[in-house]
C-alpha positions in Angstrom: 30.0 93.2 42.6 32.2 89.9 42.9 35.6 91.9 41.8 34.3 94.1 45.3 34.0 91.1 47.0 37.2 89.6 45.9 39.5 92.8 46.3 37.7 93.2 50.4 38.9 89.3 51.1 42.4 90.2 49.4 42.5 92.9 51.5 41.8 91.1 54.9 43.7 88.3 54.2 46.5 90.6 53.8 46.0 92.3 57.1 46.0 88.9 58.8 49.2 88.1 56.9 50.8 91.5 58.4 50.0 90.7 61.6 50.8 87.1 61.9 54.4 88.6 60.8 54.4 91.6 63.1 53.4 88.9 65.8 55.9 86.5 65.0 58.4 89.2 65.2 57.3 90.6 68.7 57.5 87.4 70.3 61.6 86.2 69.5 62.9 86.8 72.9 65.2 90.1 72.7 67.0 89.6 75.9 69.2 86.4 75.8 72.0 88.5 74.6 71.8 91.0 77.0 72.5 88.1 79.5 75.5 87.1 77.5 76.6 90.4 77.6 76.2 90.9 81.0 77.6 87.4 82.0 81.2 88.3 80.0 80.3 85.6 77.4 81.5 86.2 73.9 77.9 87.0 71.4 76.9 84.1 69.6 76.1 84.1 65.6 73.8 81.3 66.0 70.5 80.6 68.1 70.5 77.0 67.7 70.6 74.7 70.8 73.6 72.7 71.3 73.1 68.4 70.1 74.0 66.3 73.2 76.3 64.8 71.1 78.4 68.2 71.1 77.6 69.1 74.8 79.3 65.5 75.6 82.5 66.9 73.6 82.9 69.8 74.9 82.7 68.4 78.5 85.4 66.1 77.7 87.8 68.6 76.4 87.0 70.9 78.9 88.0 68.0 82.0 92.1 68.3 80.7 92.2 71.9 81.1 90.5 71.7 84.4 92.7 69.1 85.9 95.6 71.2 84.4 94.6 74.2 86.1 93.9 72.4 89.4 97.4 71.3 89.2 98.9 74.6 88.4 96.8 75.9 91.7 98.4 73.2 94.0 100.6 75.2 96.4 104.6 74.5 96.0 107.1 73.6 98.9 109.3 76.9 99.8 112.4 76.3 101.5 113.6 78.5 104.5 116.7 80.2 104.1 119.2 80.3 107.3 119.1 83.8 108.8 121.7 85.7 108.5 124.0 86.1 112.6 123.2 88.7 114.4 126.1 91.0 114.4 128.3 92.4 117.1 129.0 96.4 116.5 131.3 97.1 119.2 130.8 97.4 123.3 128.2 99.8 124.7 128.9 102.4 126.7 127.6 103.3 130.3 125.4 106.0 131.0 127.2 108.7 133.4 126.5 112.6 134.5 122.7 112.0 134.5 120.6 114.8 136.3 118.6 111.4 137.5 116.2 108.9 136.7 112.5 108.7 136.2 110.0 105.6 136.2 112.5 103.4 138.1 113.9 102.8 141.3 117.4 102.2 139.1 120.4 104.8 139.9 122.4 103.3 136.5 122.3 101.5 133.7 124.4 98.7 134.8 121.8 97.9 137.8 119.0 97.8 134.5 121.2 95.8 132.6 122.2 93.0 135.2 118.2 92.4 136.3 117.6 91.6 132.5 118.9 90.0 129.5 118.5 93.0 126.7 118.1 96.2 127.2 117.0 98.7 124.5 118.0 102.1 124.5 116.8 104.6 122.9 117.9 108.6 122.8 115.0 110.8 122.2 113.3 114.3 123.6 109.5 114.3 124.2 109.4 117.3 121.8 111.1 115.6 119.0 107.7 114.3 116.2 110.1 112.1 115.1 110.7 110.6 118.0 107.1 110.7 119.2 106.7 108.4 116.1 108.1 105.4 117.8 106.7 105.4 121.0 103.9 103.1 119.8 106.2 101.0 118.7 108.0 100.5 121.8 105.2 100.5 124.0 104.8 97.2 122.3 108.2 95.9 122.5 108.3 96.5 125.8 104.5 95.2 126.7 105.2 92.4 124.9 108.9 91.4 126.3 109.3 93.2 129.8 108.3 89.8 131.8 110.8 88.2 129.7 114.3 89.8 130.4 113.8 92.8 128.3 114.0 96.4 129.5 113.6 99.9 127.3 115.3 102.9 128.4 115.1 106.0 127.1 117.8 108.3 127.4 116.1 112.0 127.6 118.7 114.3 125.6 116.7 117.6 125.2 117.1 119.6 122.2 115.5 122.8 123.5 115.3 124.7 126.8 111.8 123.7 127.9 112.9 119.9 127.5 115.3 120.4 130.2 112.4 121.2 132.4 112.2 118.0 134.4 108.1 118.3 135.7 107.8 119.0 131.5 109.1 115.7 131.0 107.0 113.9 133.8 104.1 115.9 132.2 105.3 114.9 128.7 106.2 111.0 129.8 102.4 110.8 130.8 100.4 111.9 128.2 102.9 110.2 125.6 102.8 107.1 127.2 106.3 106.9 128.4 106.1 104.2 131.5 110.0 102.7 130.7 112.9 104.0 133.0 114.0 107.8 132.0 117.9 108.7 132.1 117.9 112.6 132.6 121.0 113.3 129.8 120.2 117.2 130.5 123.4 118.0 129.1 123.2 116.0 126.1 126.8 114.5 127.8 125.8 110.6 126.6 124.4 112.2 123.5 127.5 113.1 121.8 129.4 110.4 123.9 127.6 107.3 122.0 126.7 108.8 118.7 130.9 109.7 118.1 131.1 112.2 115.3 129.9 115.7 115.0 126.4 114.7 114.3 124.2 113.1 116.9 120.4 111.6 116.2 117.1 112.4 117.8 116.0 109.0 118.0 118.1 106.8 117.4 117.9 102.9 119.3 120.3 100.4 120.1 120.1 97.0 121.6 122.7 95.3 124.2 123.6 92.2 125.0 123.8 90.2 128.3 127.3 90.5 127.5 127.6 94.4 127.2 127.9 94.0 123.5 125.7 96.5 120.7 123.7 93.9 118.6 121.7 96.7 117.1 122.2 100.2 116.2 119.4 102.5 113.9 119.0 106.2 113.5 115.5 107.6 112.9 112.0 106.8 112.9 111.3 104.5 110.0 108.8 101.8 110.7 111.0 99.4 108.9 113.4 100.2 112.0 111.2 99.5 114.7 109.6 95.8 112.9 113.5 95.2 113.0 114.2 96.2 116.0 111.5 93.5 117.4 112.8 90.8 115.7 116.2 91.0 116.5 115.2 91.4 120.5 113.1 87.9 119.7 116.0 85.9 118.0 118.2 87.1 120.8 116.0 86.3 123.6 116.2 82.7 121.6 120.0 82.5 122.0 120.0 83.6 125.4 117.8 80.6 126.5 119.1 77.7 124.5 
């Protein structure tokens, strides 16, 4: 009767045992290194808490490499280099044997060029996508400059038939924009005259001086272009009135 009695307290004792453990082991928190996982810090190996003694050391080493990396952060002096002069590339031409002009009360380029300072030209057709590229562009050189001396023309060389067609151009001037003064170049006569060789350009832009003189000369419709062609009408607007 007592070795029953003895093996049923063995027993529970041992159940309690088993679940003090199975307790014990339930309650460790399980998430601290999913936060160090989540947070990008490397898993530790040990659980124990830091002694202030060691927090105190590490927040001393740690100050150097702070200051040092503030330091490293501290923006340097740049220097600005001289630009280089904008080049003369030879004496423009005038614009002659135009079937008229559109969007002025002009009859020549000379009249455009002595009521301003610079004058950019530009030879284009309205149904050249090239050229219909950097209309944008000069929209904004010319919103941007026109009250101060600068003046875009836009010499109309057609390529094909219907670009010849003077109410096509009006038509096409409108919808693309186009409020500069129009030289009619129906022949394509200035065309070939100031692009000398056998190959002429559809756009291509040039800018003229007070003094007649070509300070800027670019084929195509590359956006690096047109940012250049801005600039340089800026610096010389800045010669012109110092």
């Amino acid at each position: 009767m007592k070795s029953s009695v003895s093996r049923s307290v063995a027993a529970g004792v041992l159940l309690v045992g088993v679940a003090l453990i199975v307790w014990t082991a339930v309650d460790e928190p399980e998430d601290e290194l999913s936060v160090a996982e989540t947070v990008g810090t490397p898993a530790v190996t040990s659980q124990a808490e830091p002694s202030e003694a060691s927090l105190t050391t590490a927040a001393v080493e740690t100050a150097p490499v702070e200051a040092a990396a503030t330091a490293t952060a501290a923006p340097v002096p740049t220097t600005t280099e001289a630009l280089e002069p904008i080049p003369v590339l030879g004496t423009a031409f005038t614009l002659s044997k135009l079937d008229g002009w559109l969007n002025t009360g002009a009859s020549s380029l000379e009249e455009i060029r002595a009521s301003n300072e610079i004058t950019v030209v530009q030879f284009w057709t309205f149904g050249c996508r090239n050229c219909k590229k950097t209309l944008d562009a000069l929209a904004l050189l010319h919103a941007d400059f026109r009250d101060r001396g600068v003046e875009v023309v836009g010499v109309h060389s057609p390529e094909f038939g219907y670009e010849a067609n003077v109410d096509n151009i009006i038509e096409a001037a409108a919808e693309l924009g186009v409020v500069w003064p129009i030289a009619l170049d129906t022949t394509k006569y200035n065309f070939h005259v100031w692009q000398e060789g056998p190959t002429g350009y559809w756009p291509r832009v040039y800018i003229i001086d007070s003094d007649n003189q070509i300070r800027f000369d670019r084929r195509g419709d590359g956006a690096h272009t047109y940012r250049e062609l801005y600039a340089t009408v800026e610096r010389l607007l800045a010669q012109e009135n110092t």
